[in-house]
Each structure stands twice: as structure tokens, then as C-alpha cells.
C-alpha positions in Angstrom: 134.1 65.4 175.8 136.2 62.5 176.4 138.3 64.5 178.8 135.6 66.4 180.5 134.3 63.1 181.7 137.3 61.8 182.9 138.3 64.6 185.2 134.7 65.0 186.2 134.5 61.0 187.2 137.6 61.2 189.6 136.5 64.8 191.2 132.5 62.9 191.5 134.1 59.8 193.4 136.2 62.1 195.2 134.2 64.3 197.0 132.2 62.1 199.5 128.4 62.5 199.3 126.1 62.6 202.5 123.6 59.2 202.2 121.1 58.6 204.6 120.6 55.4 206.5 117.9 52.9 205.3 114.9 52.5 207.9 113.4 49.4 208.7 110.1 49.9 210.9 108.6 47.7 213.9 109.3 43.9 212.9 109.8 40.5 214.9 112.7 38.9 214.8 113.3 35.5 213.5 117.3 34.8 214.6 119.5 36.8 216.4 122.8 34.7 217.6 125.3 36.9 219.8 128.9 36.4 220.7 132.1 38.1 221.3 130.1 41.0 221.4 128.5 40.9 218.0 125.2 39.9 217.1 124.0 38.3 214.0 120.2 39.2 213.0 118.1 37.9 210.9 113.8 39.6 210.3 110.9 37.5 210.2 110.1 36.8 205.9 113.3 38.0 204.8 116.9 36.7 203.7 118.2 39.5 204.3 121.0 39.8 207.6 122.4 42.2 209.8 124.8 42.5 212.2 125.2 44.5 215.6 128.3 45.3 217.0 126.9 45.3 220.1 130.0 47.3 222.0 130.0 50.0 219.8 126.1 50.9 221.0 125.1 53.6 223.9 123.5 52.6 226.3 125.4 49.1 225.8 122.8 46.7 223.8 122.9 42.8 224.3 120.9 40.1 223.0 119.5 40.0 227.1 116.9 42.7 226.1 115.6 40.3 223.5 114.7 37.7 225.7 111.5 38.8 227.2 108.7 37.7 224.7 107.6 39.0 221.4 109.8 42.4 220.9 109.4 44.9 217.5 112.2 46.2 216.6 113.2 48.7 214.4 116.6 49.8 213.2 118.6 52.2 211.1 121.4 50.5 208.7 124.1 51.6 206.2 124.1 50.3 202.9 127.1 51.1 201.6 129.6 48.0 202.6 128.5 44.8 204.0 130.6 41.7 206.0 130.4 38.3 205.2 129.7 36.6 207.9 128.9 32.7 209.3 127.0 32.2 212.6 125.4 28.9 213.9 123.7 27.8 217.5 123.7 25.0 218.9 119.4 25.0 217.5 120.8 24.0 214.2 120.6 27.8 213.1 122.6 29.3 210.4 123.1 32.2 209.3 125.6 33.2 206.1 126.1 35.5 204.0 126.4 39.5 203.4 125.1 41.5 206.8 124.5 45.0 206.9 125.9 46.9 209.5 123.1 48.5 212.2 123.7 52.0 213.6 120.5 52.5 215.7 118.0 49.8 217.4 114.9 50.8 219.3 113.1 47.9 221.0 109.0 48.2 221.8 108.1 46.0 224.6 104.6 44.0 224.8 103.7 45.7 227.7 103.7 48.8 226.9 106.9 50.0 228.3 108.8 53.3 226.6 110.6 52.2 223.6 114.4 51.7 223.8 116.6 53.4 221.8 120.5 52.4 220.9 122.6 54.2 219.2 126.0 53.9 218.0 129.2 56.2 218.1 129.2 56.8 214.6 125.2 57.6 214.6 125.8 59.8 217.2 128.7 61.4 215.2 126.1 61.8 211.8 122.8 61.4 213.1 121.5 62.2 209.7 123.4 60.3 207.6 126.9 59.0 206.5 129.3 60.2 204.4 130.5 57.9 201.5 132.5 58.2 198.0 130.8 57.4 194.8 133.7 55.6 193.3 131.9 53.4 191.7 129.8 56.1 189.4 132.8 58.5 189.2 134.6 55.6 187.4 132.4 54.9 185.3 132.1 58.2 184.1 135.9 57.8 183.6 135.6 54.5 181.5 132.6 56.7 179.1 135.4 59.7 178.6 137.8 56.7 178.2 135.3 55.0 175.2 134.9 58.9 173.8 138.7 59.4 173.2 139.1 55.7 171.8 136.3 56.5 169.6 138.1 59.7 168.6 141.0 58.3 167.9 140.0 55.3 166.0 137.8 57.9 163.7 140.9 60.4 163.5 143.3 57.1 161.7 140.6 55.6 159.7 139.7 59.5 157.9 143.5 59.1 157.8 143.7 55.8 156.2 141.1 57.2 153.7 142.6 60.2 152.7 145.8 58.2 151.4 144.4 55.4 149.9 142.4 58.4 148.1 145.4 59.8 147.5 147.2 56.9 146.2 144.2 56.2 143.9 144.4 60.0 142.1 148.0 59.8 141.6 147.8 56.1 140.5 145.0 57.6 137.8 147.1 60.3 137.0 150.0 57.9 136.2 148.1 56.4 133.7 146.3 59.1 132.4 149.8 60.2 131.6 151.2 56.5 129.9 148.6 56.8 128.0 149.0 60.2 126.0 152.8 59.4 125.7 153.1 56.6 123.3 150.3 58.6 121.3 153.1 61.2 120.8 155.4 58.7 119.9 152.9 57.7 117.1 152.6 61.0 115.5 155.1 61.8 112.3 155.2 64.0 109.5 155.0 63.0 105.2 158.3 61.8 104.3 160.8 64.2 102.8 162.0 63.5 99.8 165.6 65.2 98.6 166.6 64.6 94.6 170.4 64.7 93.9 172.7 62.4 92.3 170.8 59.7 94.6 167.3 59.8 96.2 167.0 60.4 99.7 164.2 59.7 101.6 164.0 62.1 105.5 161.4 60.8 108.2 160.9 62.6 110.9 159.1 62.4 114.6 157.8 65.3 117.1 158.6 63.3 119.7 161.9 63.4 118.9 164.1 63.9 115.6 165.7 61.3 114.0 166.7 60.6 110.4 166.4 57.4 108.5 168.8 57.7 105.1 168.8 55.1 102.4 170.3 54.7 98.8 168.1 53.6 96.3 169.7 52.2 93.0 
């Protein structure tokens, strides 16, 4: 299992999956600072920022379309990578932090005019979405078959481990199972033997093993 969820981590990440682009529908605008042909944006009531590479966009966009009153806005965004950015205007206006890139502005105009709509290369490239890997799930899938196979092999060593201490422990027992018949043997003899002659003789004898004790008696 381990290993099935390994190799199906890397091929997950490594086929890119299609994601569509987050939608954020007719709001004001609080900030938007522009130079160098970037614009950074910031909503009305939210932290969140945004910014607009403003060459990139067909027709060209620049922040001279926002400067004729109110204007809603609403935009298309990717979500999977975001640039840390640090703007400020001479209004004491600051805007830092993580900004999500914008692939497709349309402006609605106070006075009723047709919305515009600007869109960039790359939305005009995948109009329904972008294409991203899922690195992030595919290795974690990879780390889990990782955690299997350690688990696997840890259990594997310790039923090792086990098996010879059991081991050890039976032959230890049968060790002393064995001492302790032995010097009962030992123990075991037979009635003395007595031989008459011209002296008297007196035979002991073992089964463990045979020996013989000989002595005179006056």
C-alpha cells in the first residue's frame, strides 16, 4: 500500500489539473496605485490585494479608466501563486502583502455606458481555466505511502525481535529442564555388592557411570 501511494502521489502532482479562475462580481474599489505598468488593488471591506499587470491586458488597461467617478468592477483571478508585493502613494497609502494575480477586468460605468472588458494573453490562451500541478497533494500522498512502509518495517523487526527472544526463552527452558534431570541420574545407585573370599569386598556401582570402590576390611 505503501508503494501504491507513492507512485500514485508523483504521477497525481504530475499531471497538471485544469482549475478555474475565482470570480469576484461588481465591487468599488478602495486603493489602486499604478506604476511601471503594474497596478496594485485593493476592494472596498477586504484585506485582500491584487495586482494588474497592466501590459499584459487587451485592449491595454490603465488606472486612467478608473478615474471617472464611482466604477464597479469585477474581475477574474488565479489562485494558485501569489507576489509579495509593497506599494505606497504619496496619500499615505500602503499596500503589502500577498496579491493575486488578475486575468480579466470588466469596468461598469455610472452612466450607463457598455461595460468594459480586459483580458489578458494568458486568459485569452485558457478562457476557462488554468492549468496547474497538484504538487502539494501528490506529495503528501507520497509522505502517507512513506509512513505505510516505515510502519511496515518497524512491525516486520519487532515480530522479529519477538520471535528470538521467544526463542532464546525455549531453549534457555530447555537447558534447564535438562540440568535438572542429570544430576538426578547421577544420584541413582544400586545395593552394594558384597564378594566373600579370603577378604571381604564390598562393589558399588552407578548407572550413570561404572566405577568401583574396593576396601580391605580386617
Amino acid at each position: 500500500m505503501g508503494i501504491l501511494l507513492i507512485i500514485g502521489g508523483l504521477i497525481y502532482g504530475s499531471i497538471p489539473q485544469k482549475t478555474p479562475y475565482q470570480n469576484i462580481t461588481k465591487a468599488f474599489i478602495a486603493h489602486y496605485l499604478s506604476g511601471r505598468g503594474i497596478g496594485y488593488m485593493q476592494l472596498e471591506k477586504s484585506p485582500t490585494l491584487y495586482i494588474v499587470n497592466e501590459g499584459q491586458f487587451l485592449p491595454a488597461f490603465s488606472a486612467d479608466y478608473l478615474n471617472h467617478g464611482n466604477v464597479l468592477i469585477s474581475f477574474l483571478y488565479r489562485t494558485d501563486v501569489t507576489t509579495n508585493i509593497d506599494a505606497s502613494s504619496s496619500n499615505n497609502v500602503h499596500l503589502i502583502g500577498p496579491a493575486y494575480t488578475v486575468e480579466q477586468l470588466t469596468l461598469y460605468h455610472q452612466f450607463g455606458q457598455q461595460p468594459q472588458v480586459f483580458s489578458t494573453f494568458e486568459y485569452y490562451q485558457n478562457p476557462k481555466g488554468y492549468y496547474q500541478h497538484s504538487w502539494i497533494t501528490g506529495i503528501a500522498l507520497s509522505l502517507l505511502g512513506l509512513i505505510f512502509i516505515g510502519l511496515g518495517l518497524f512491525t516486520t523487526v519487532r515480530r522479529g525481535k519477538k520471535k528470538k527472544q521467544l526463542d532464546f526463552v525455549n531453549t534457555h527452558a530447555s537447558i534447564l529442564a535438562a540440568a535438572d534431570i542429570q544430576p538426578e541420574q547421577l544420584e541413582e545407585y544400586q545395593e552394594p555388592e558384597t564378594i566373600t573370599g579370603n577378604g571381604e569386598y564390598t562393589k558399588y556401582s552407578t548407572r550413570a557411570a561404572q566405577s568401583t570402590k574396593i576396601s580391605h576390611v580386617e
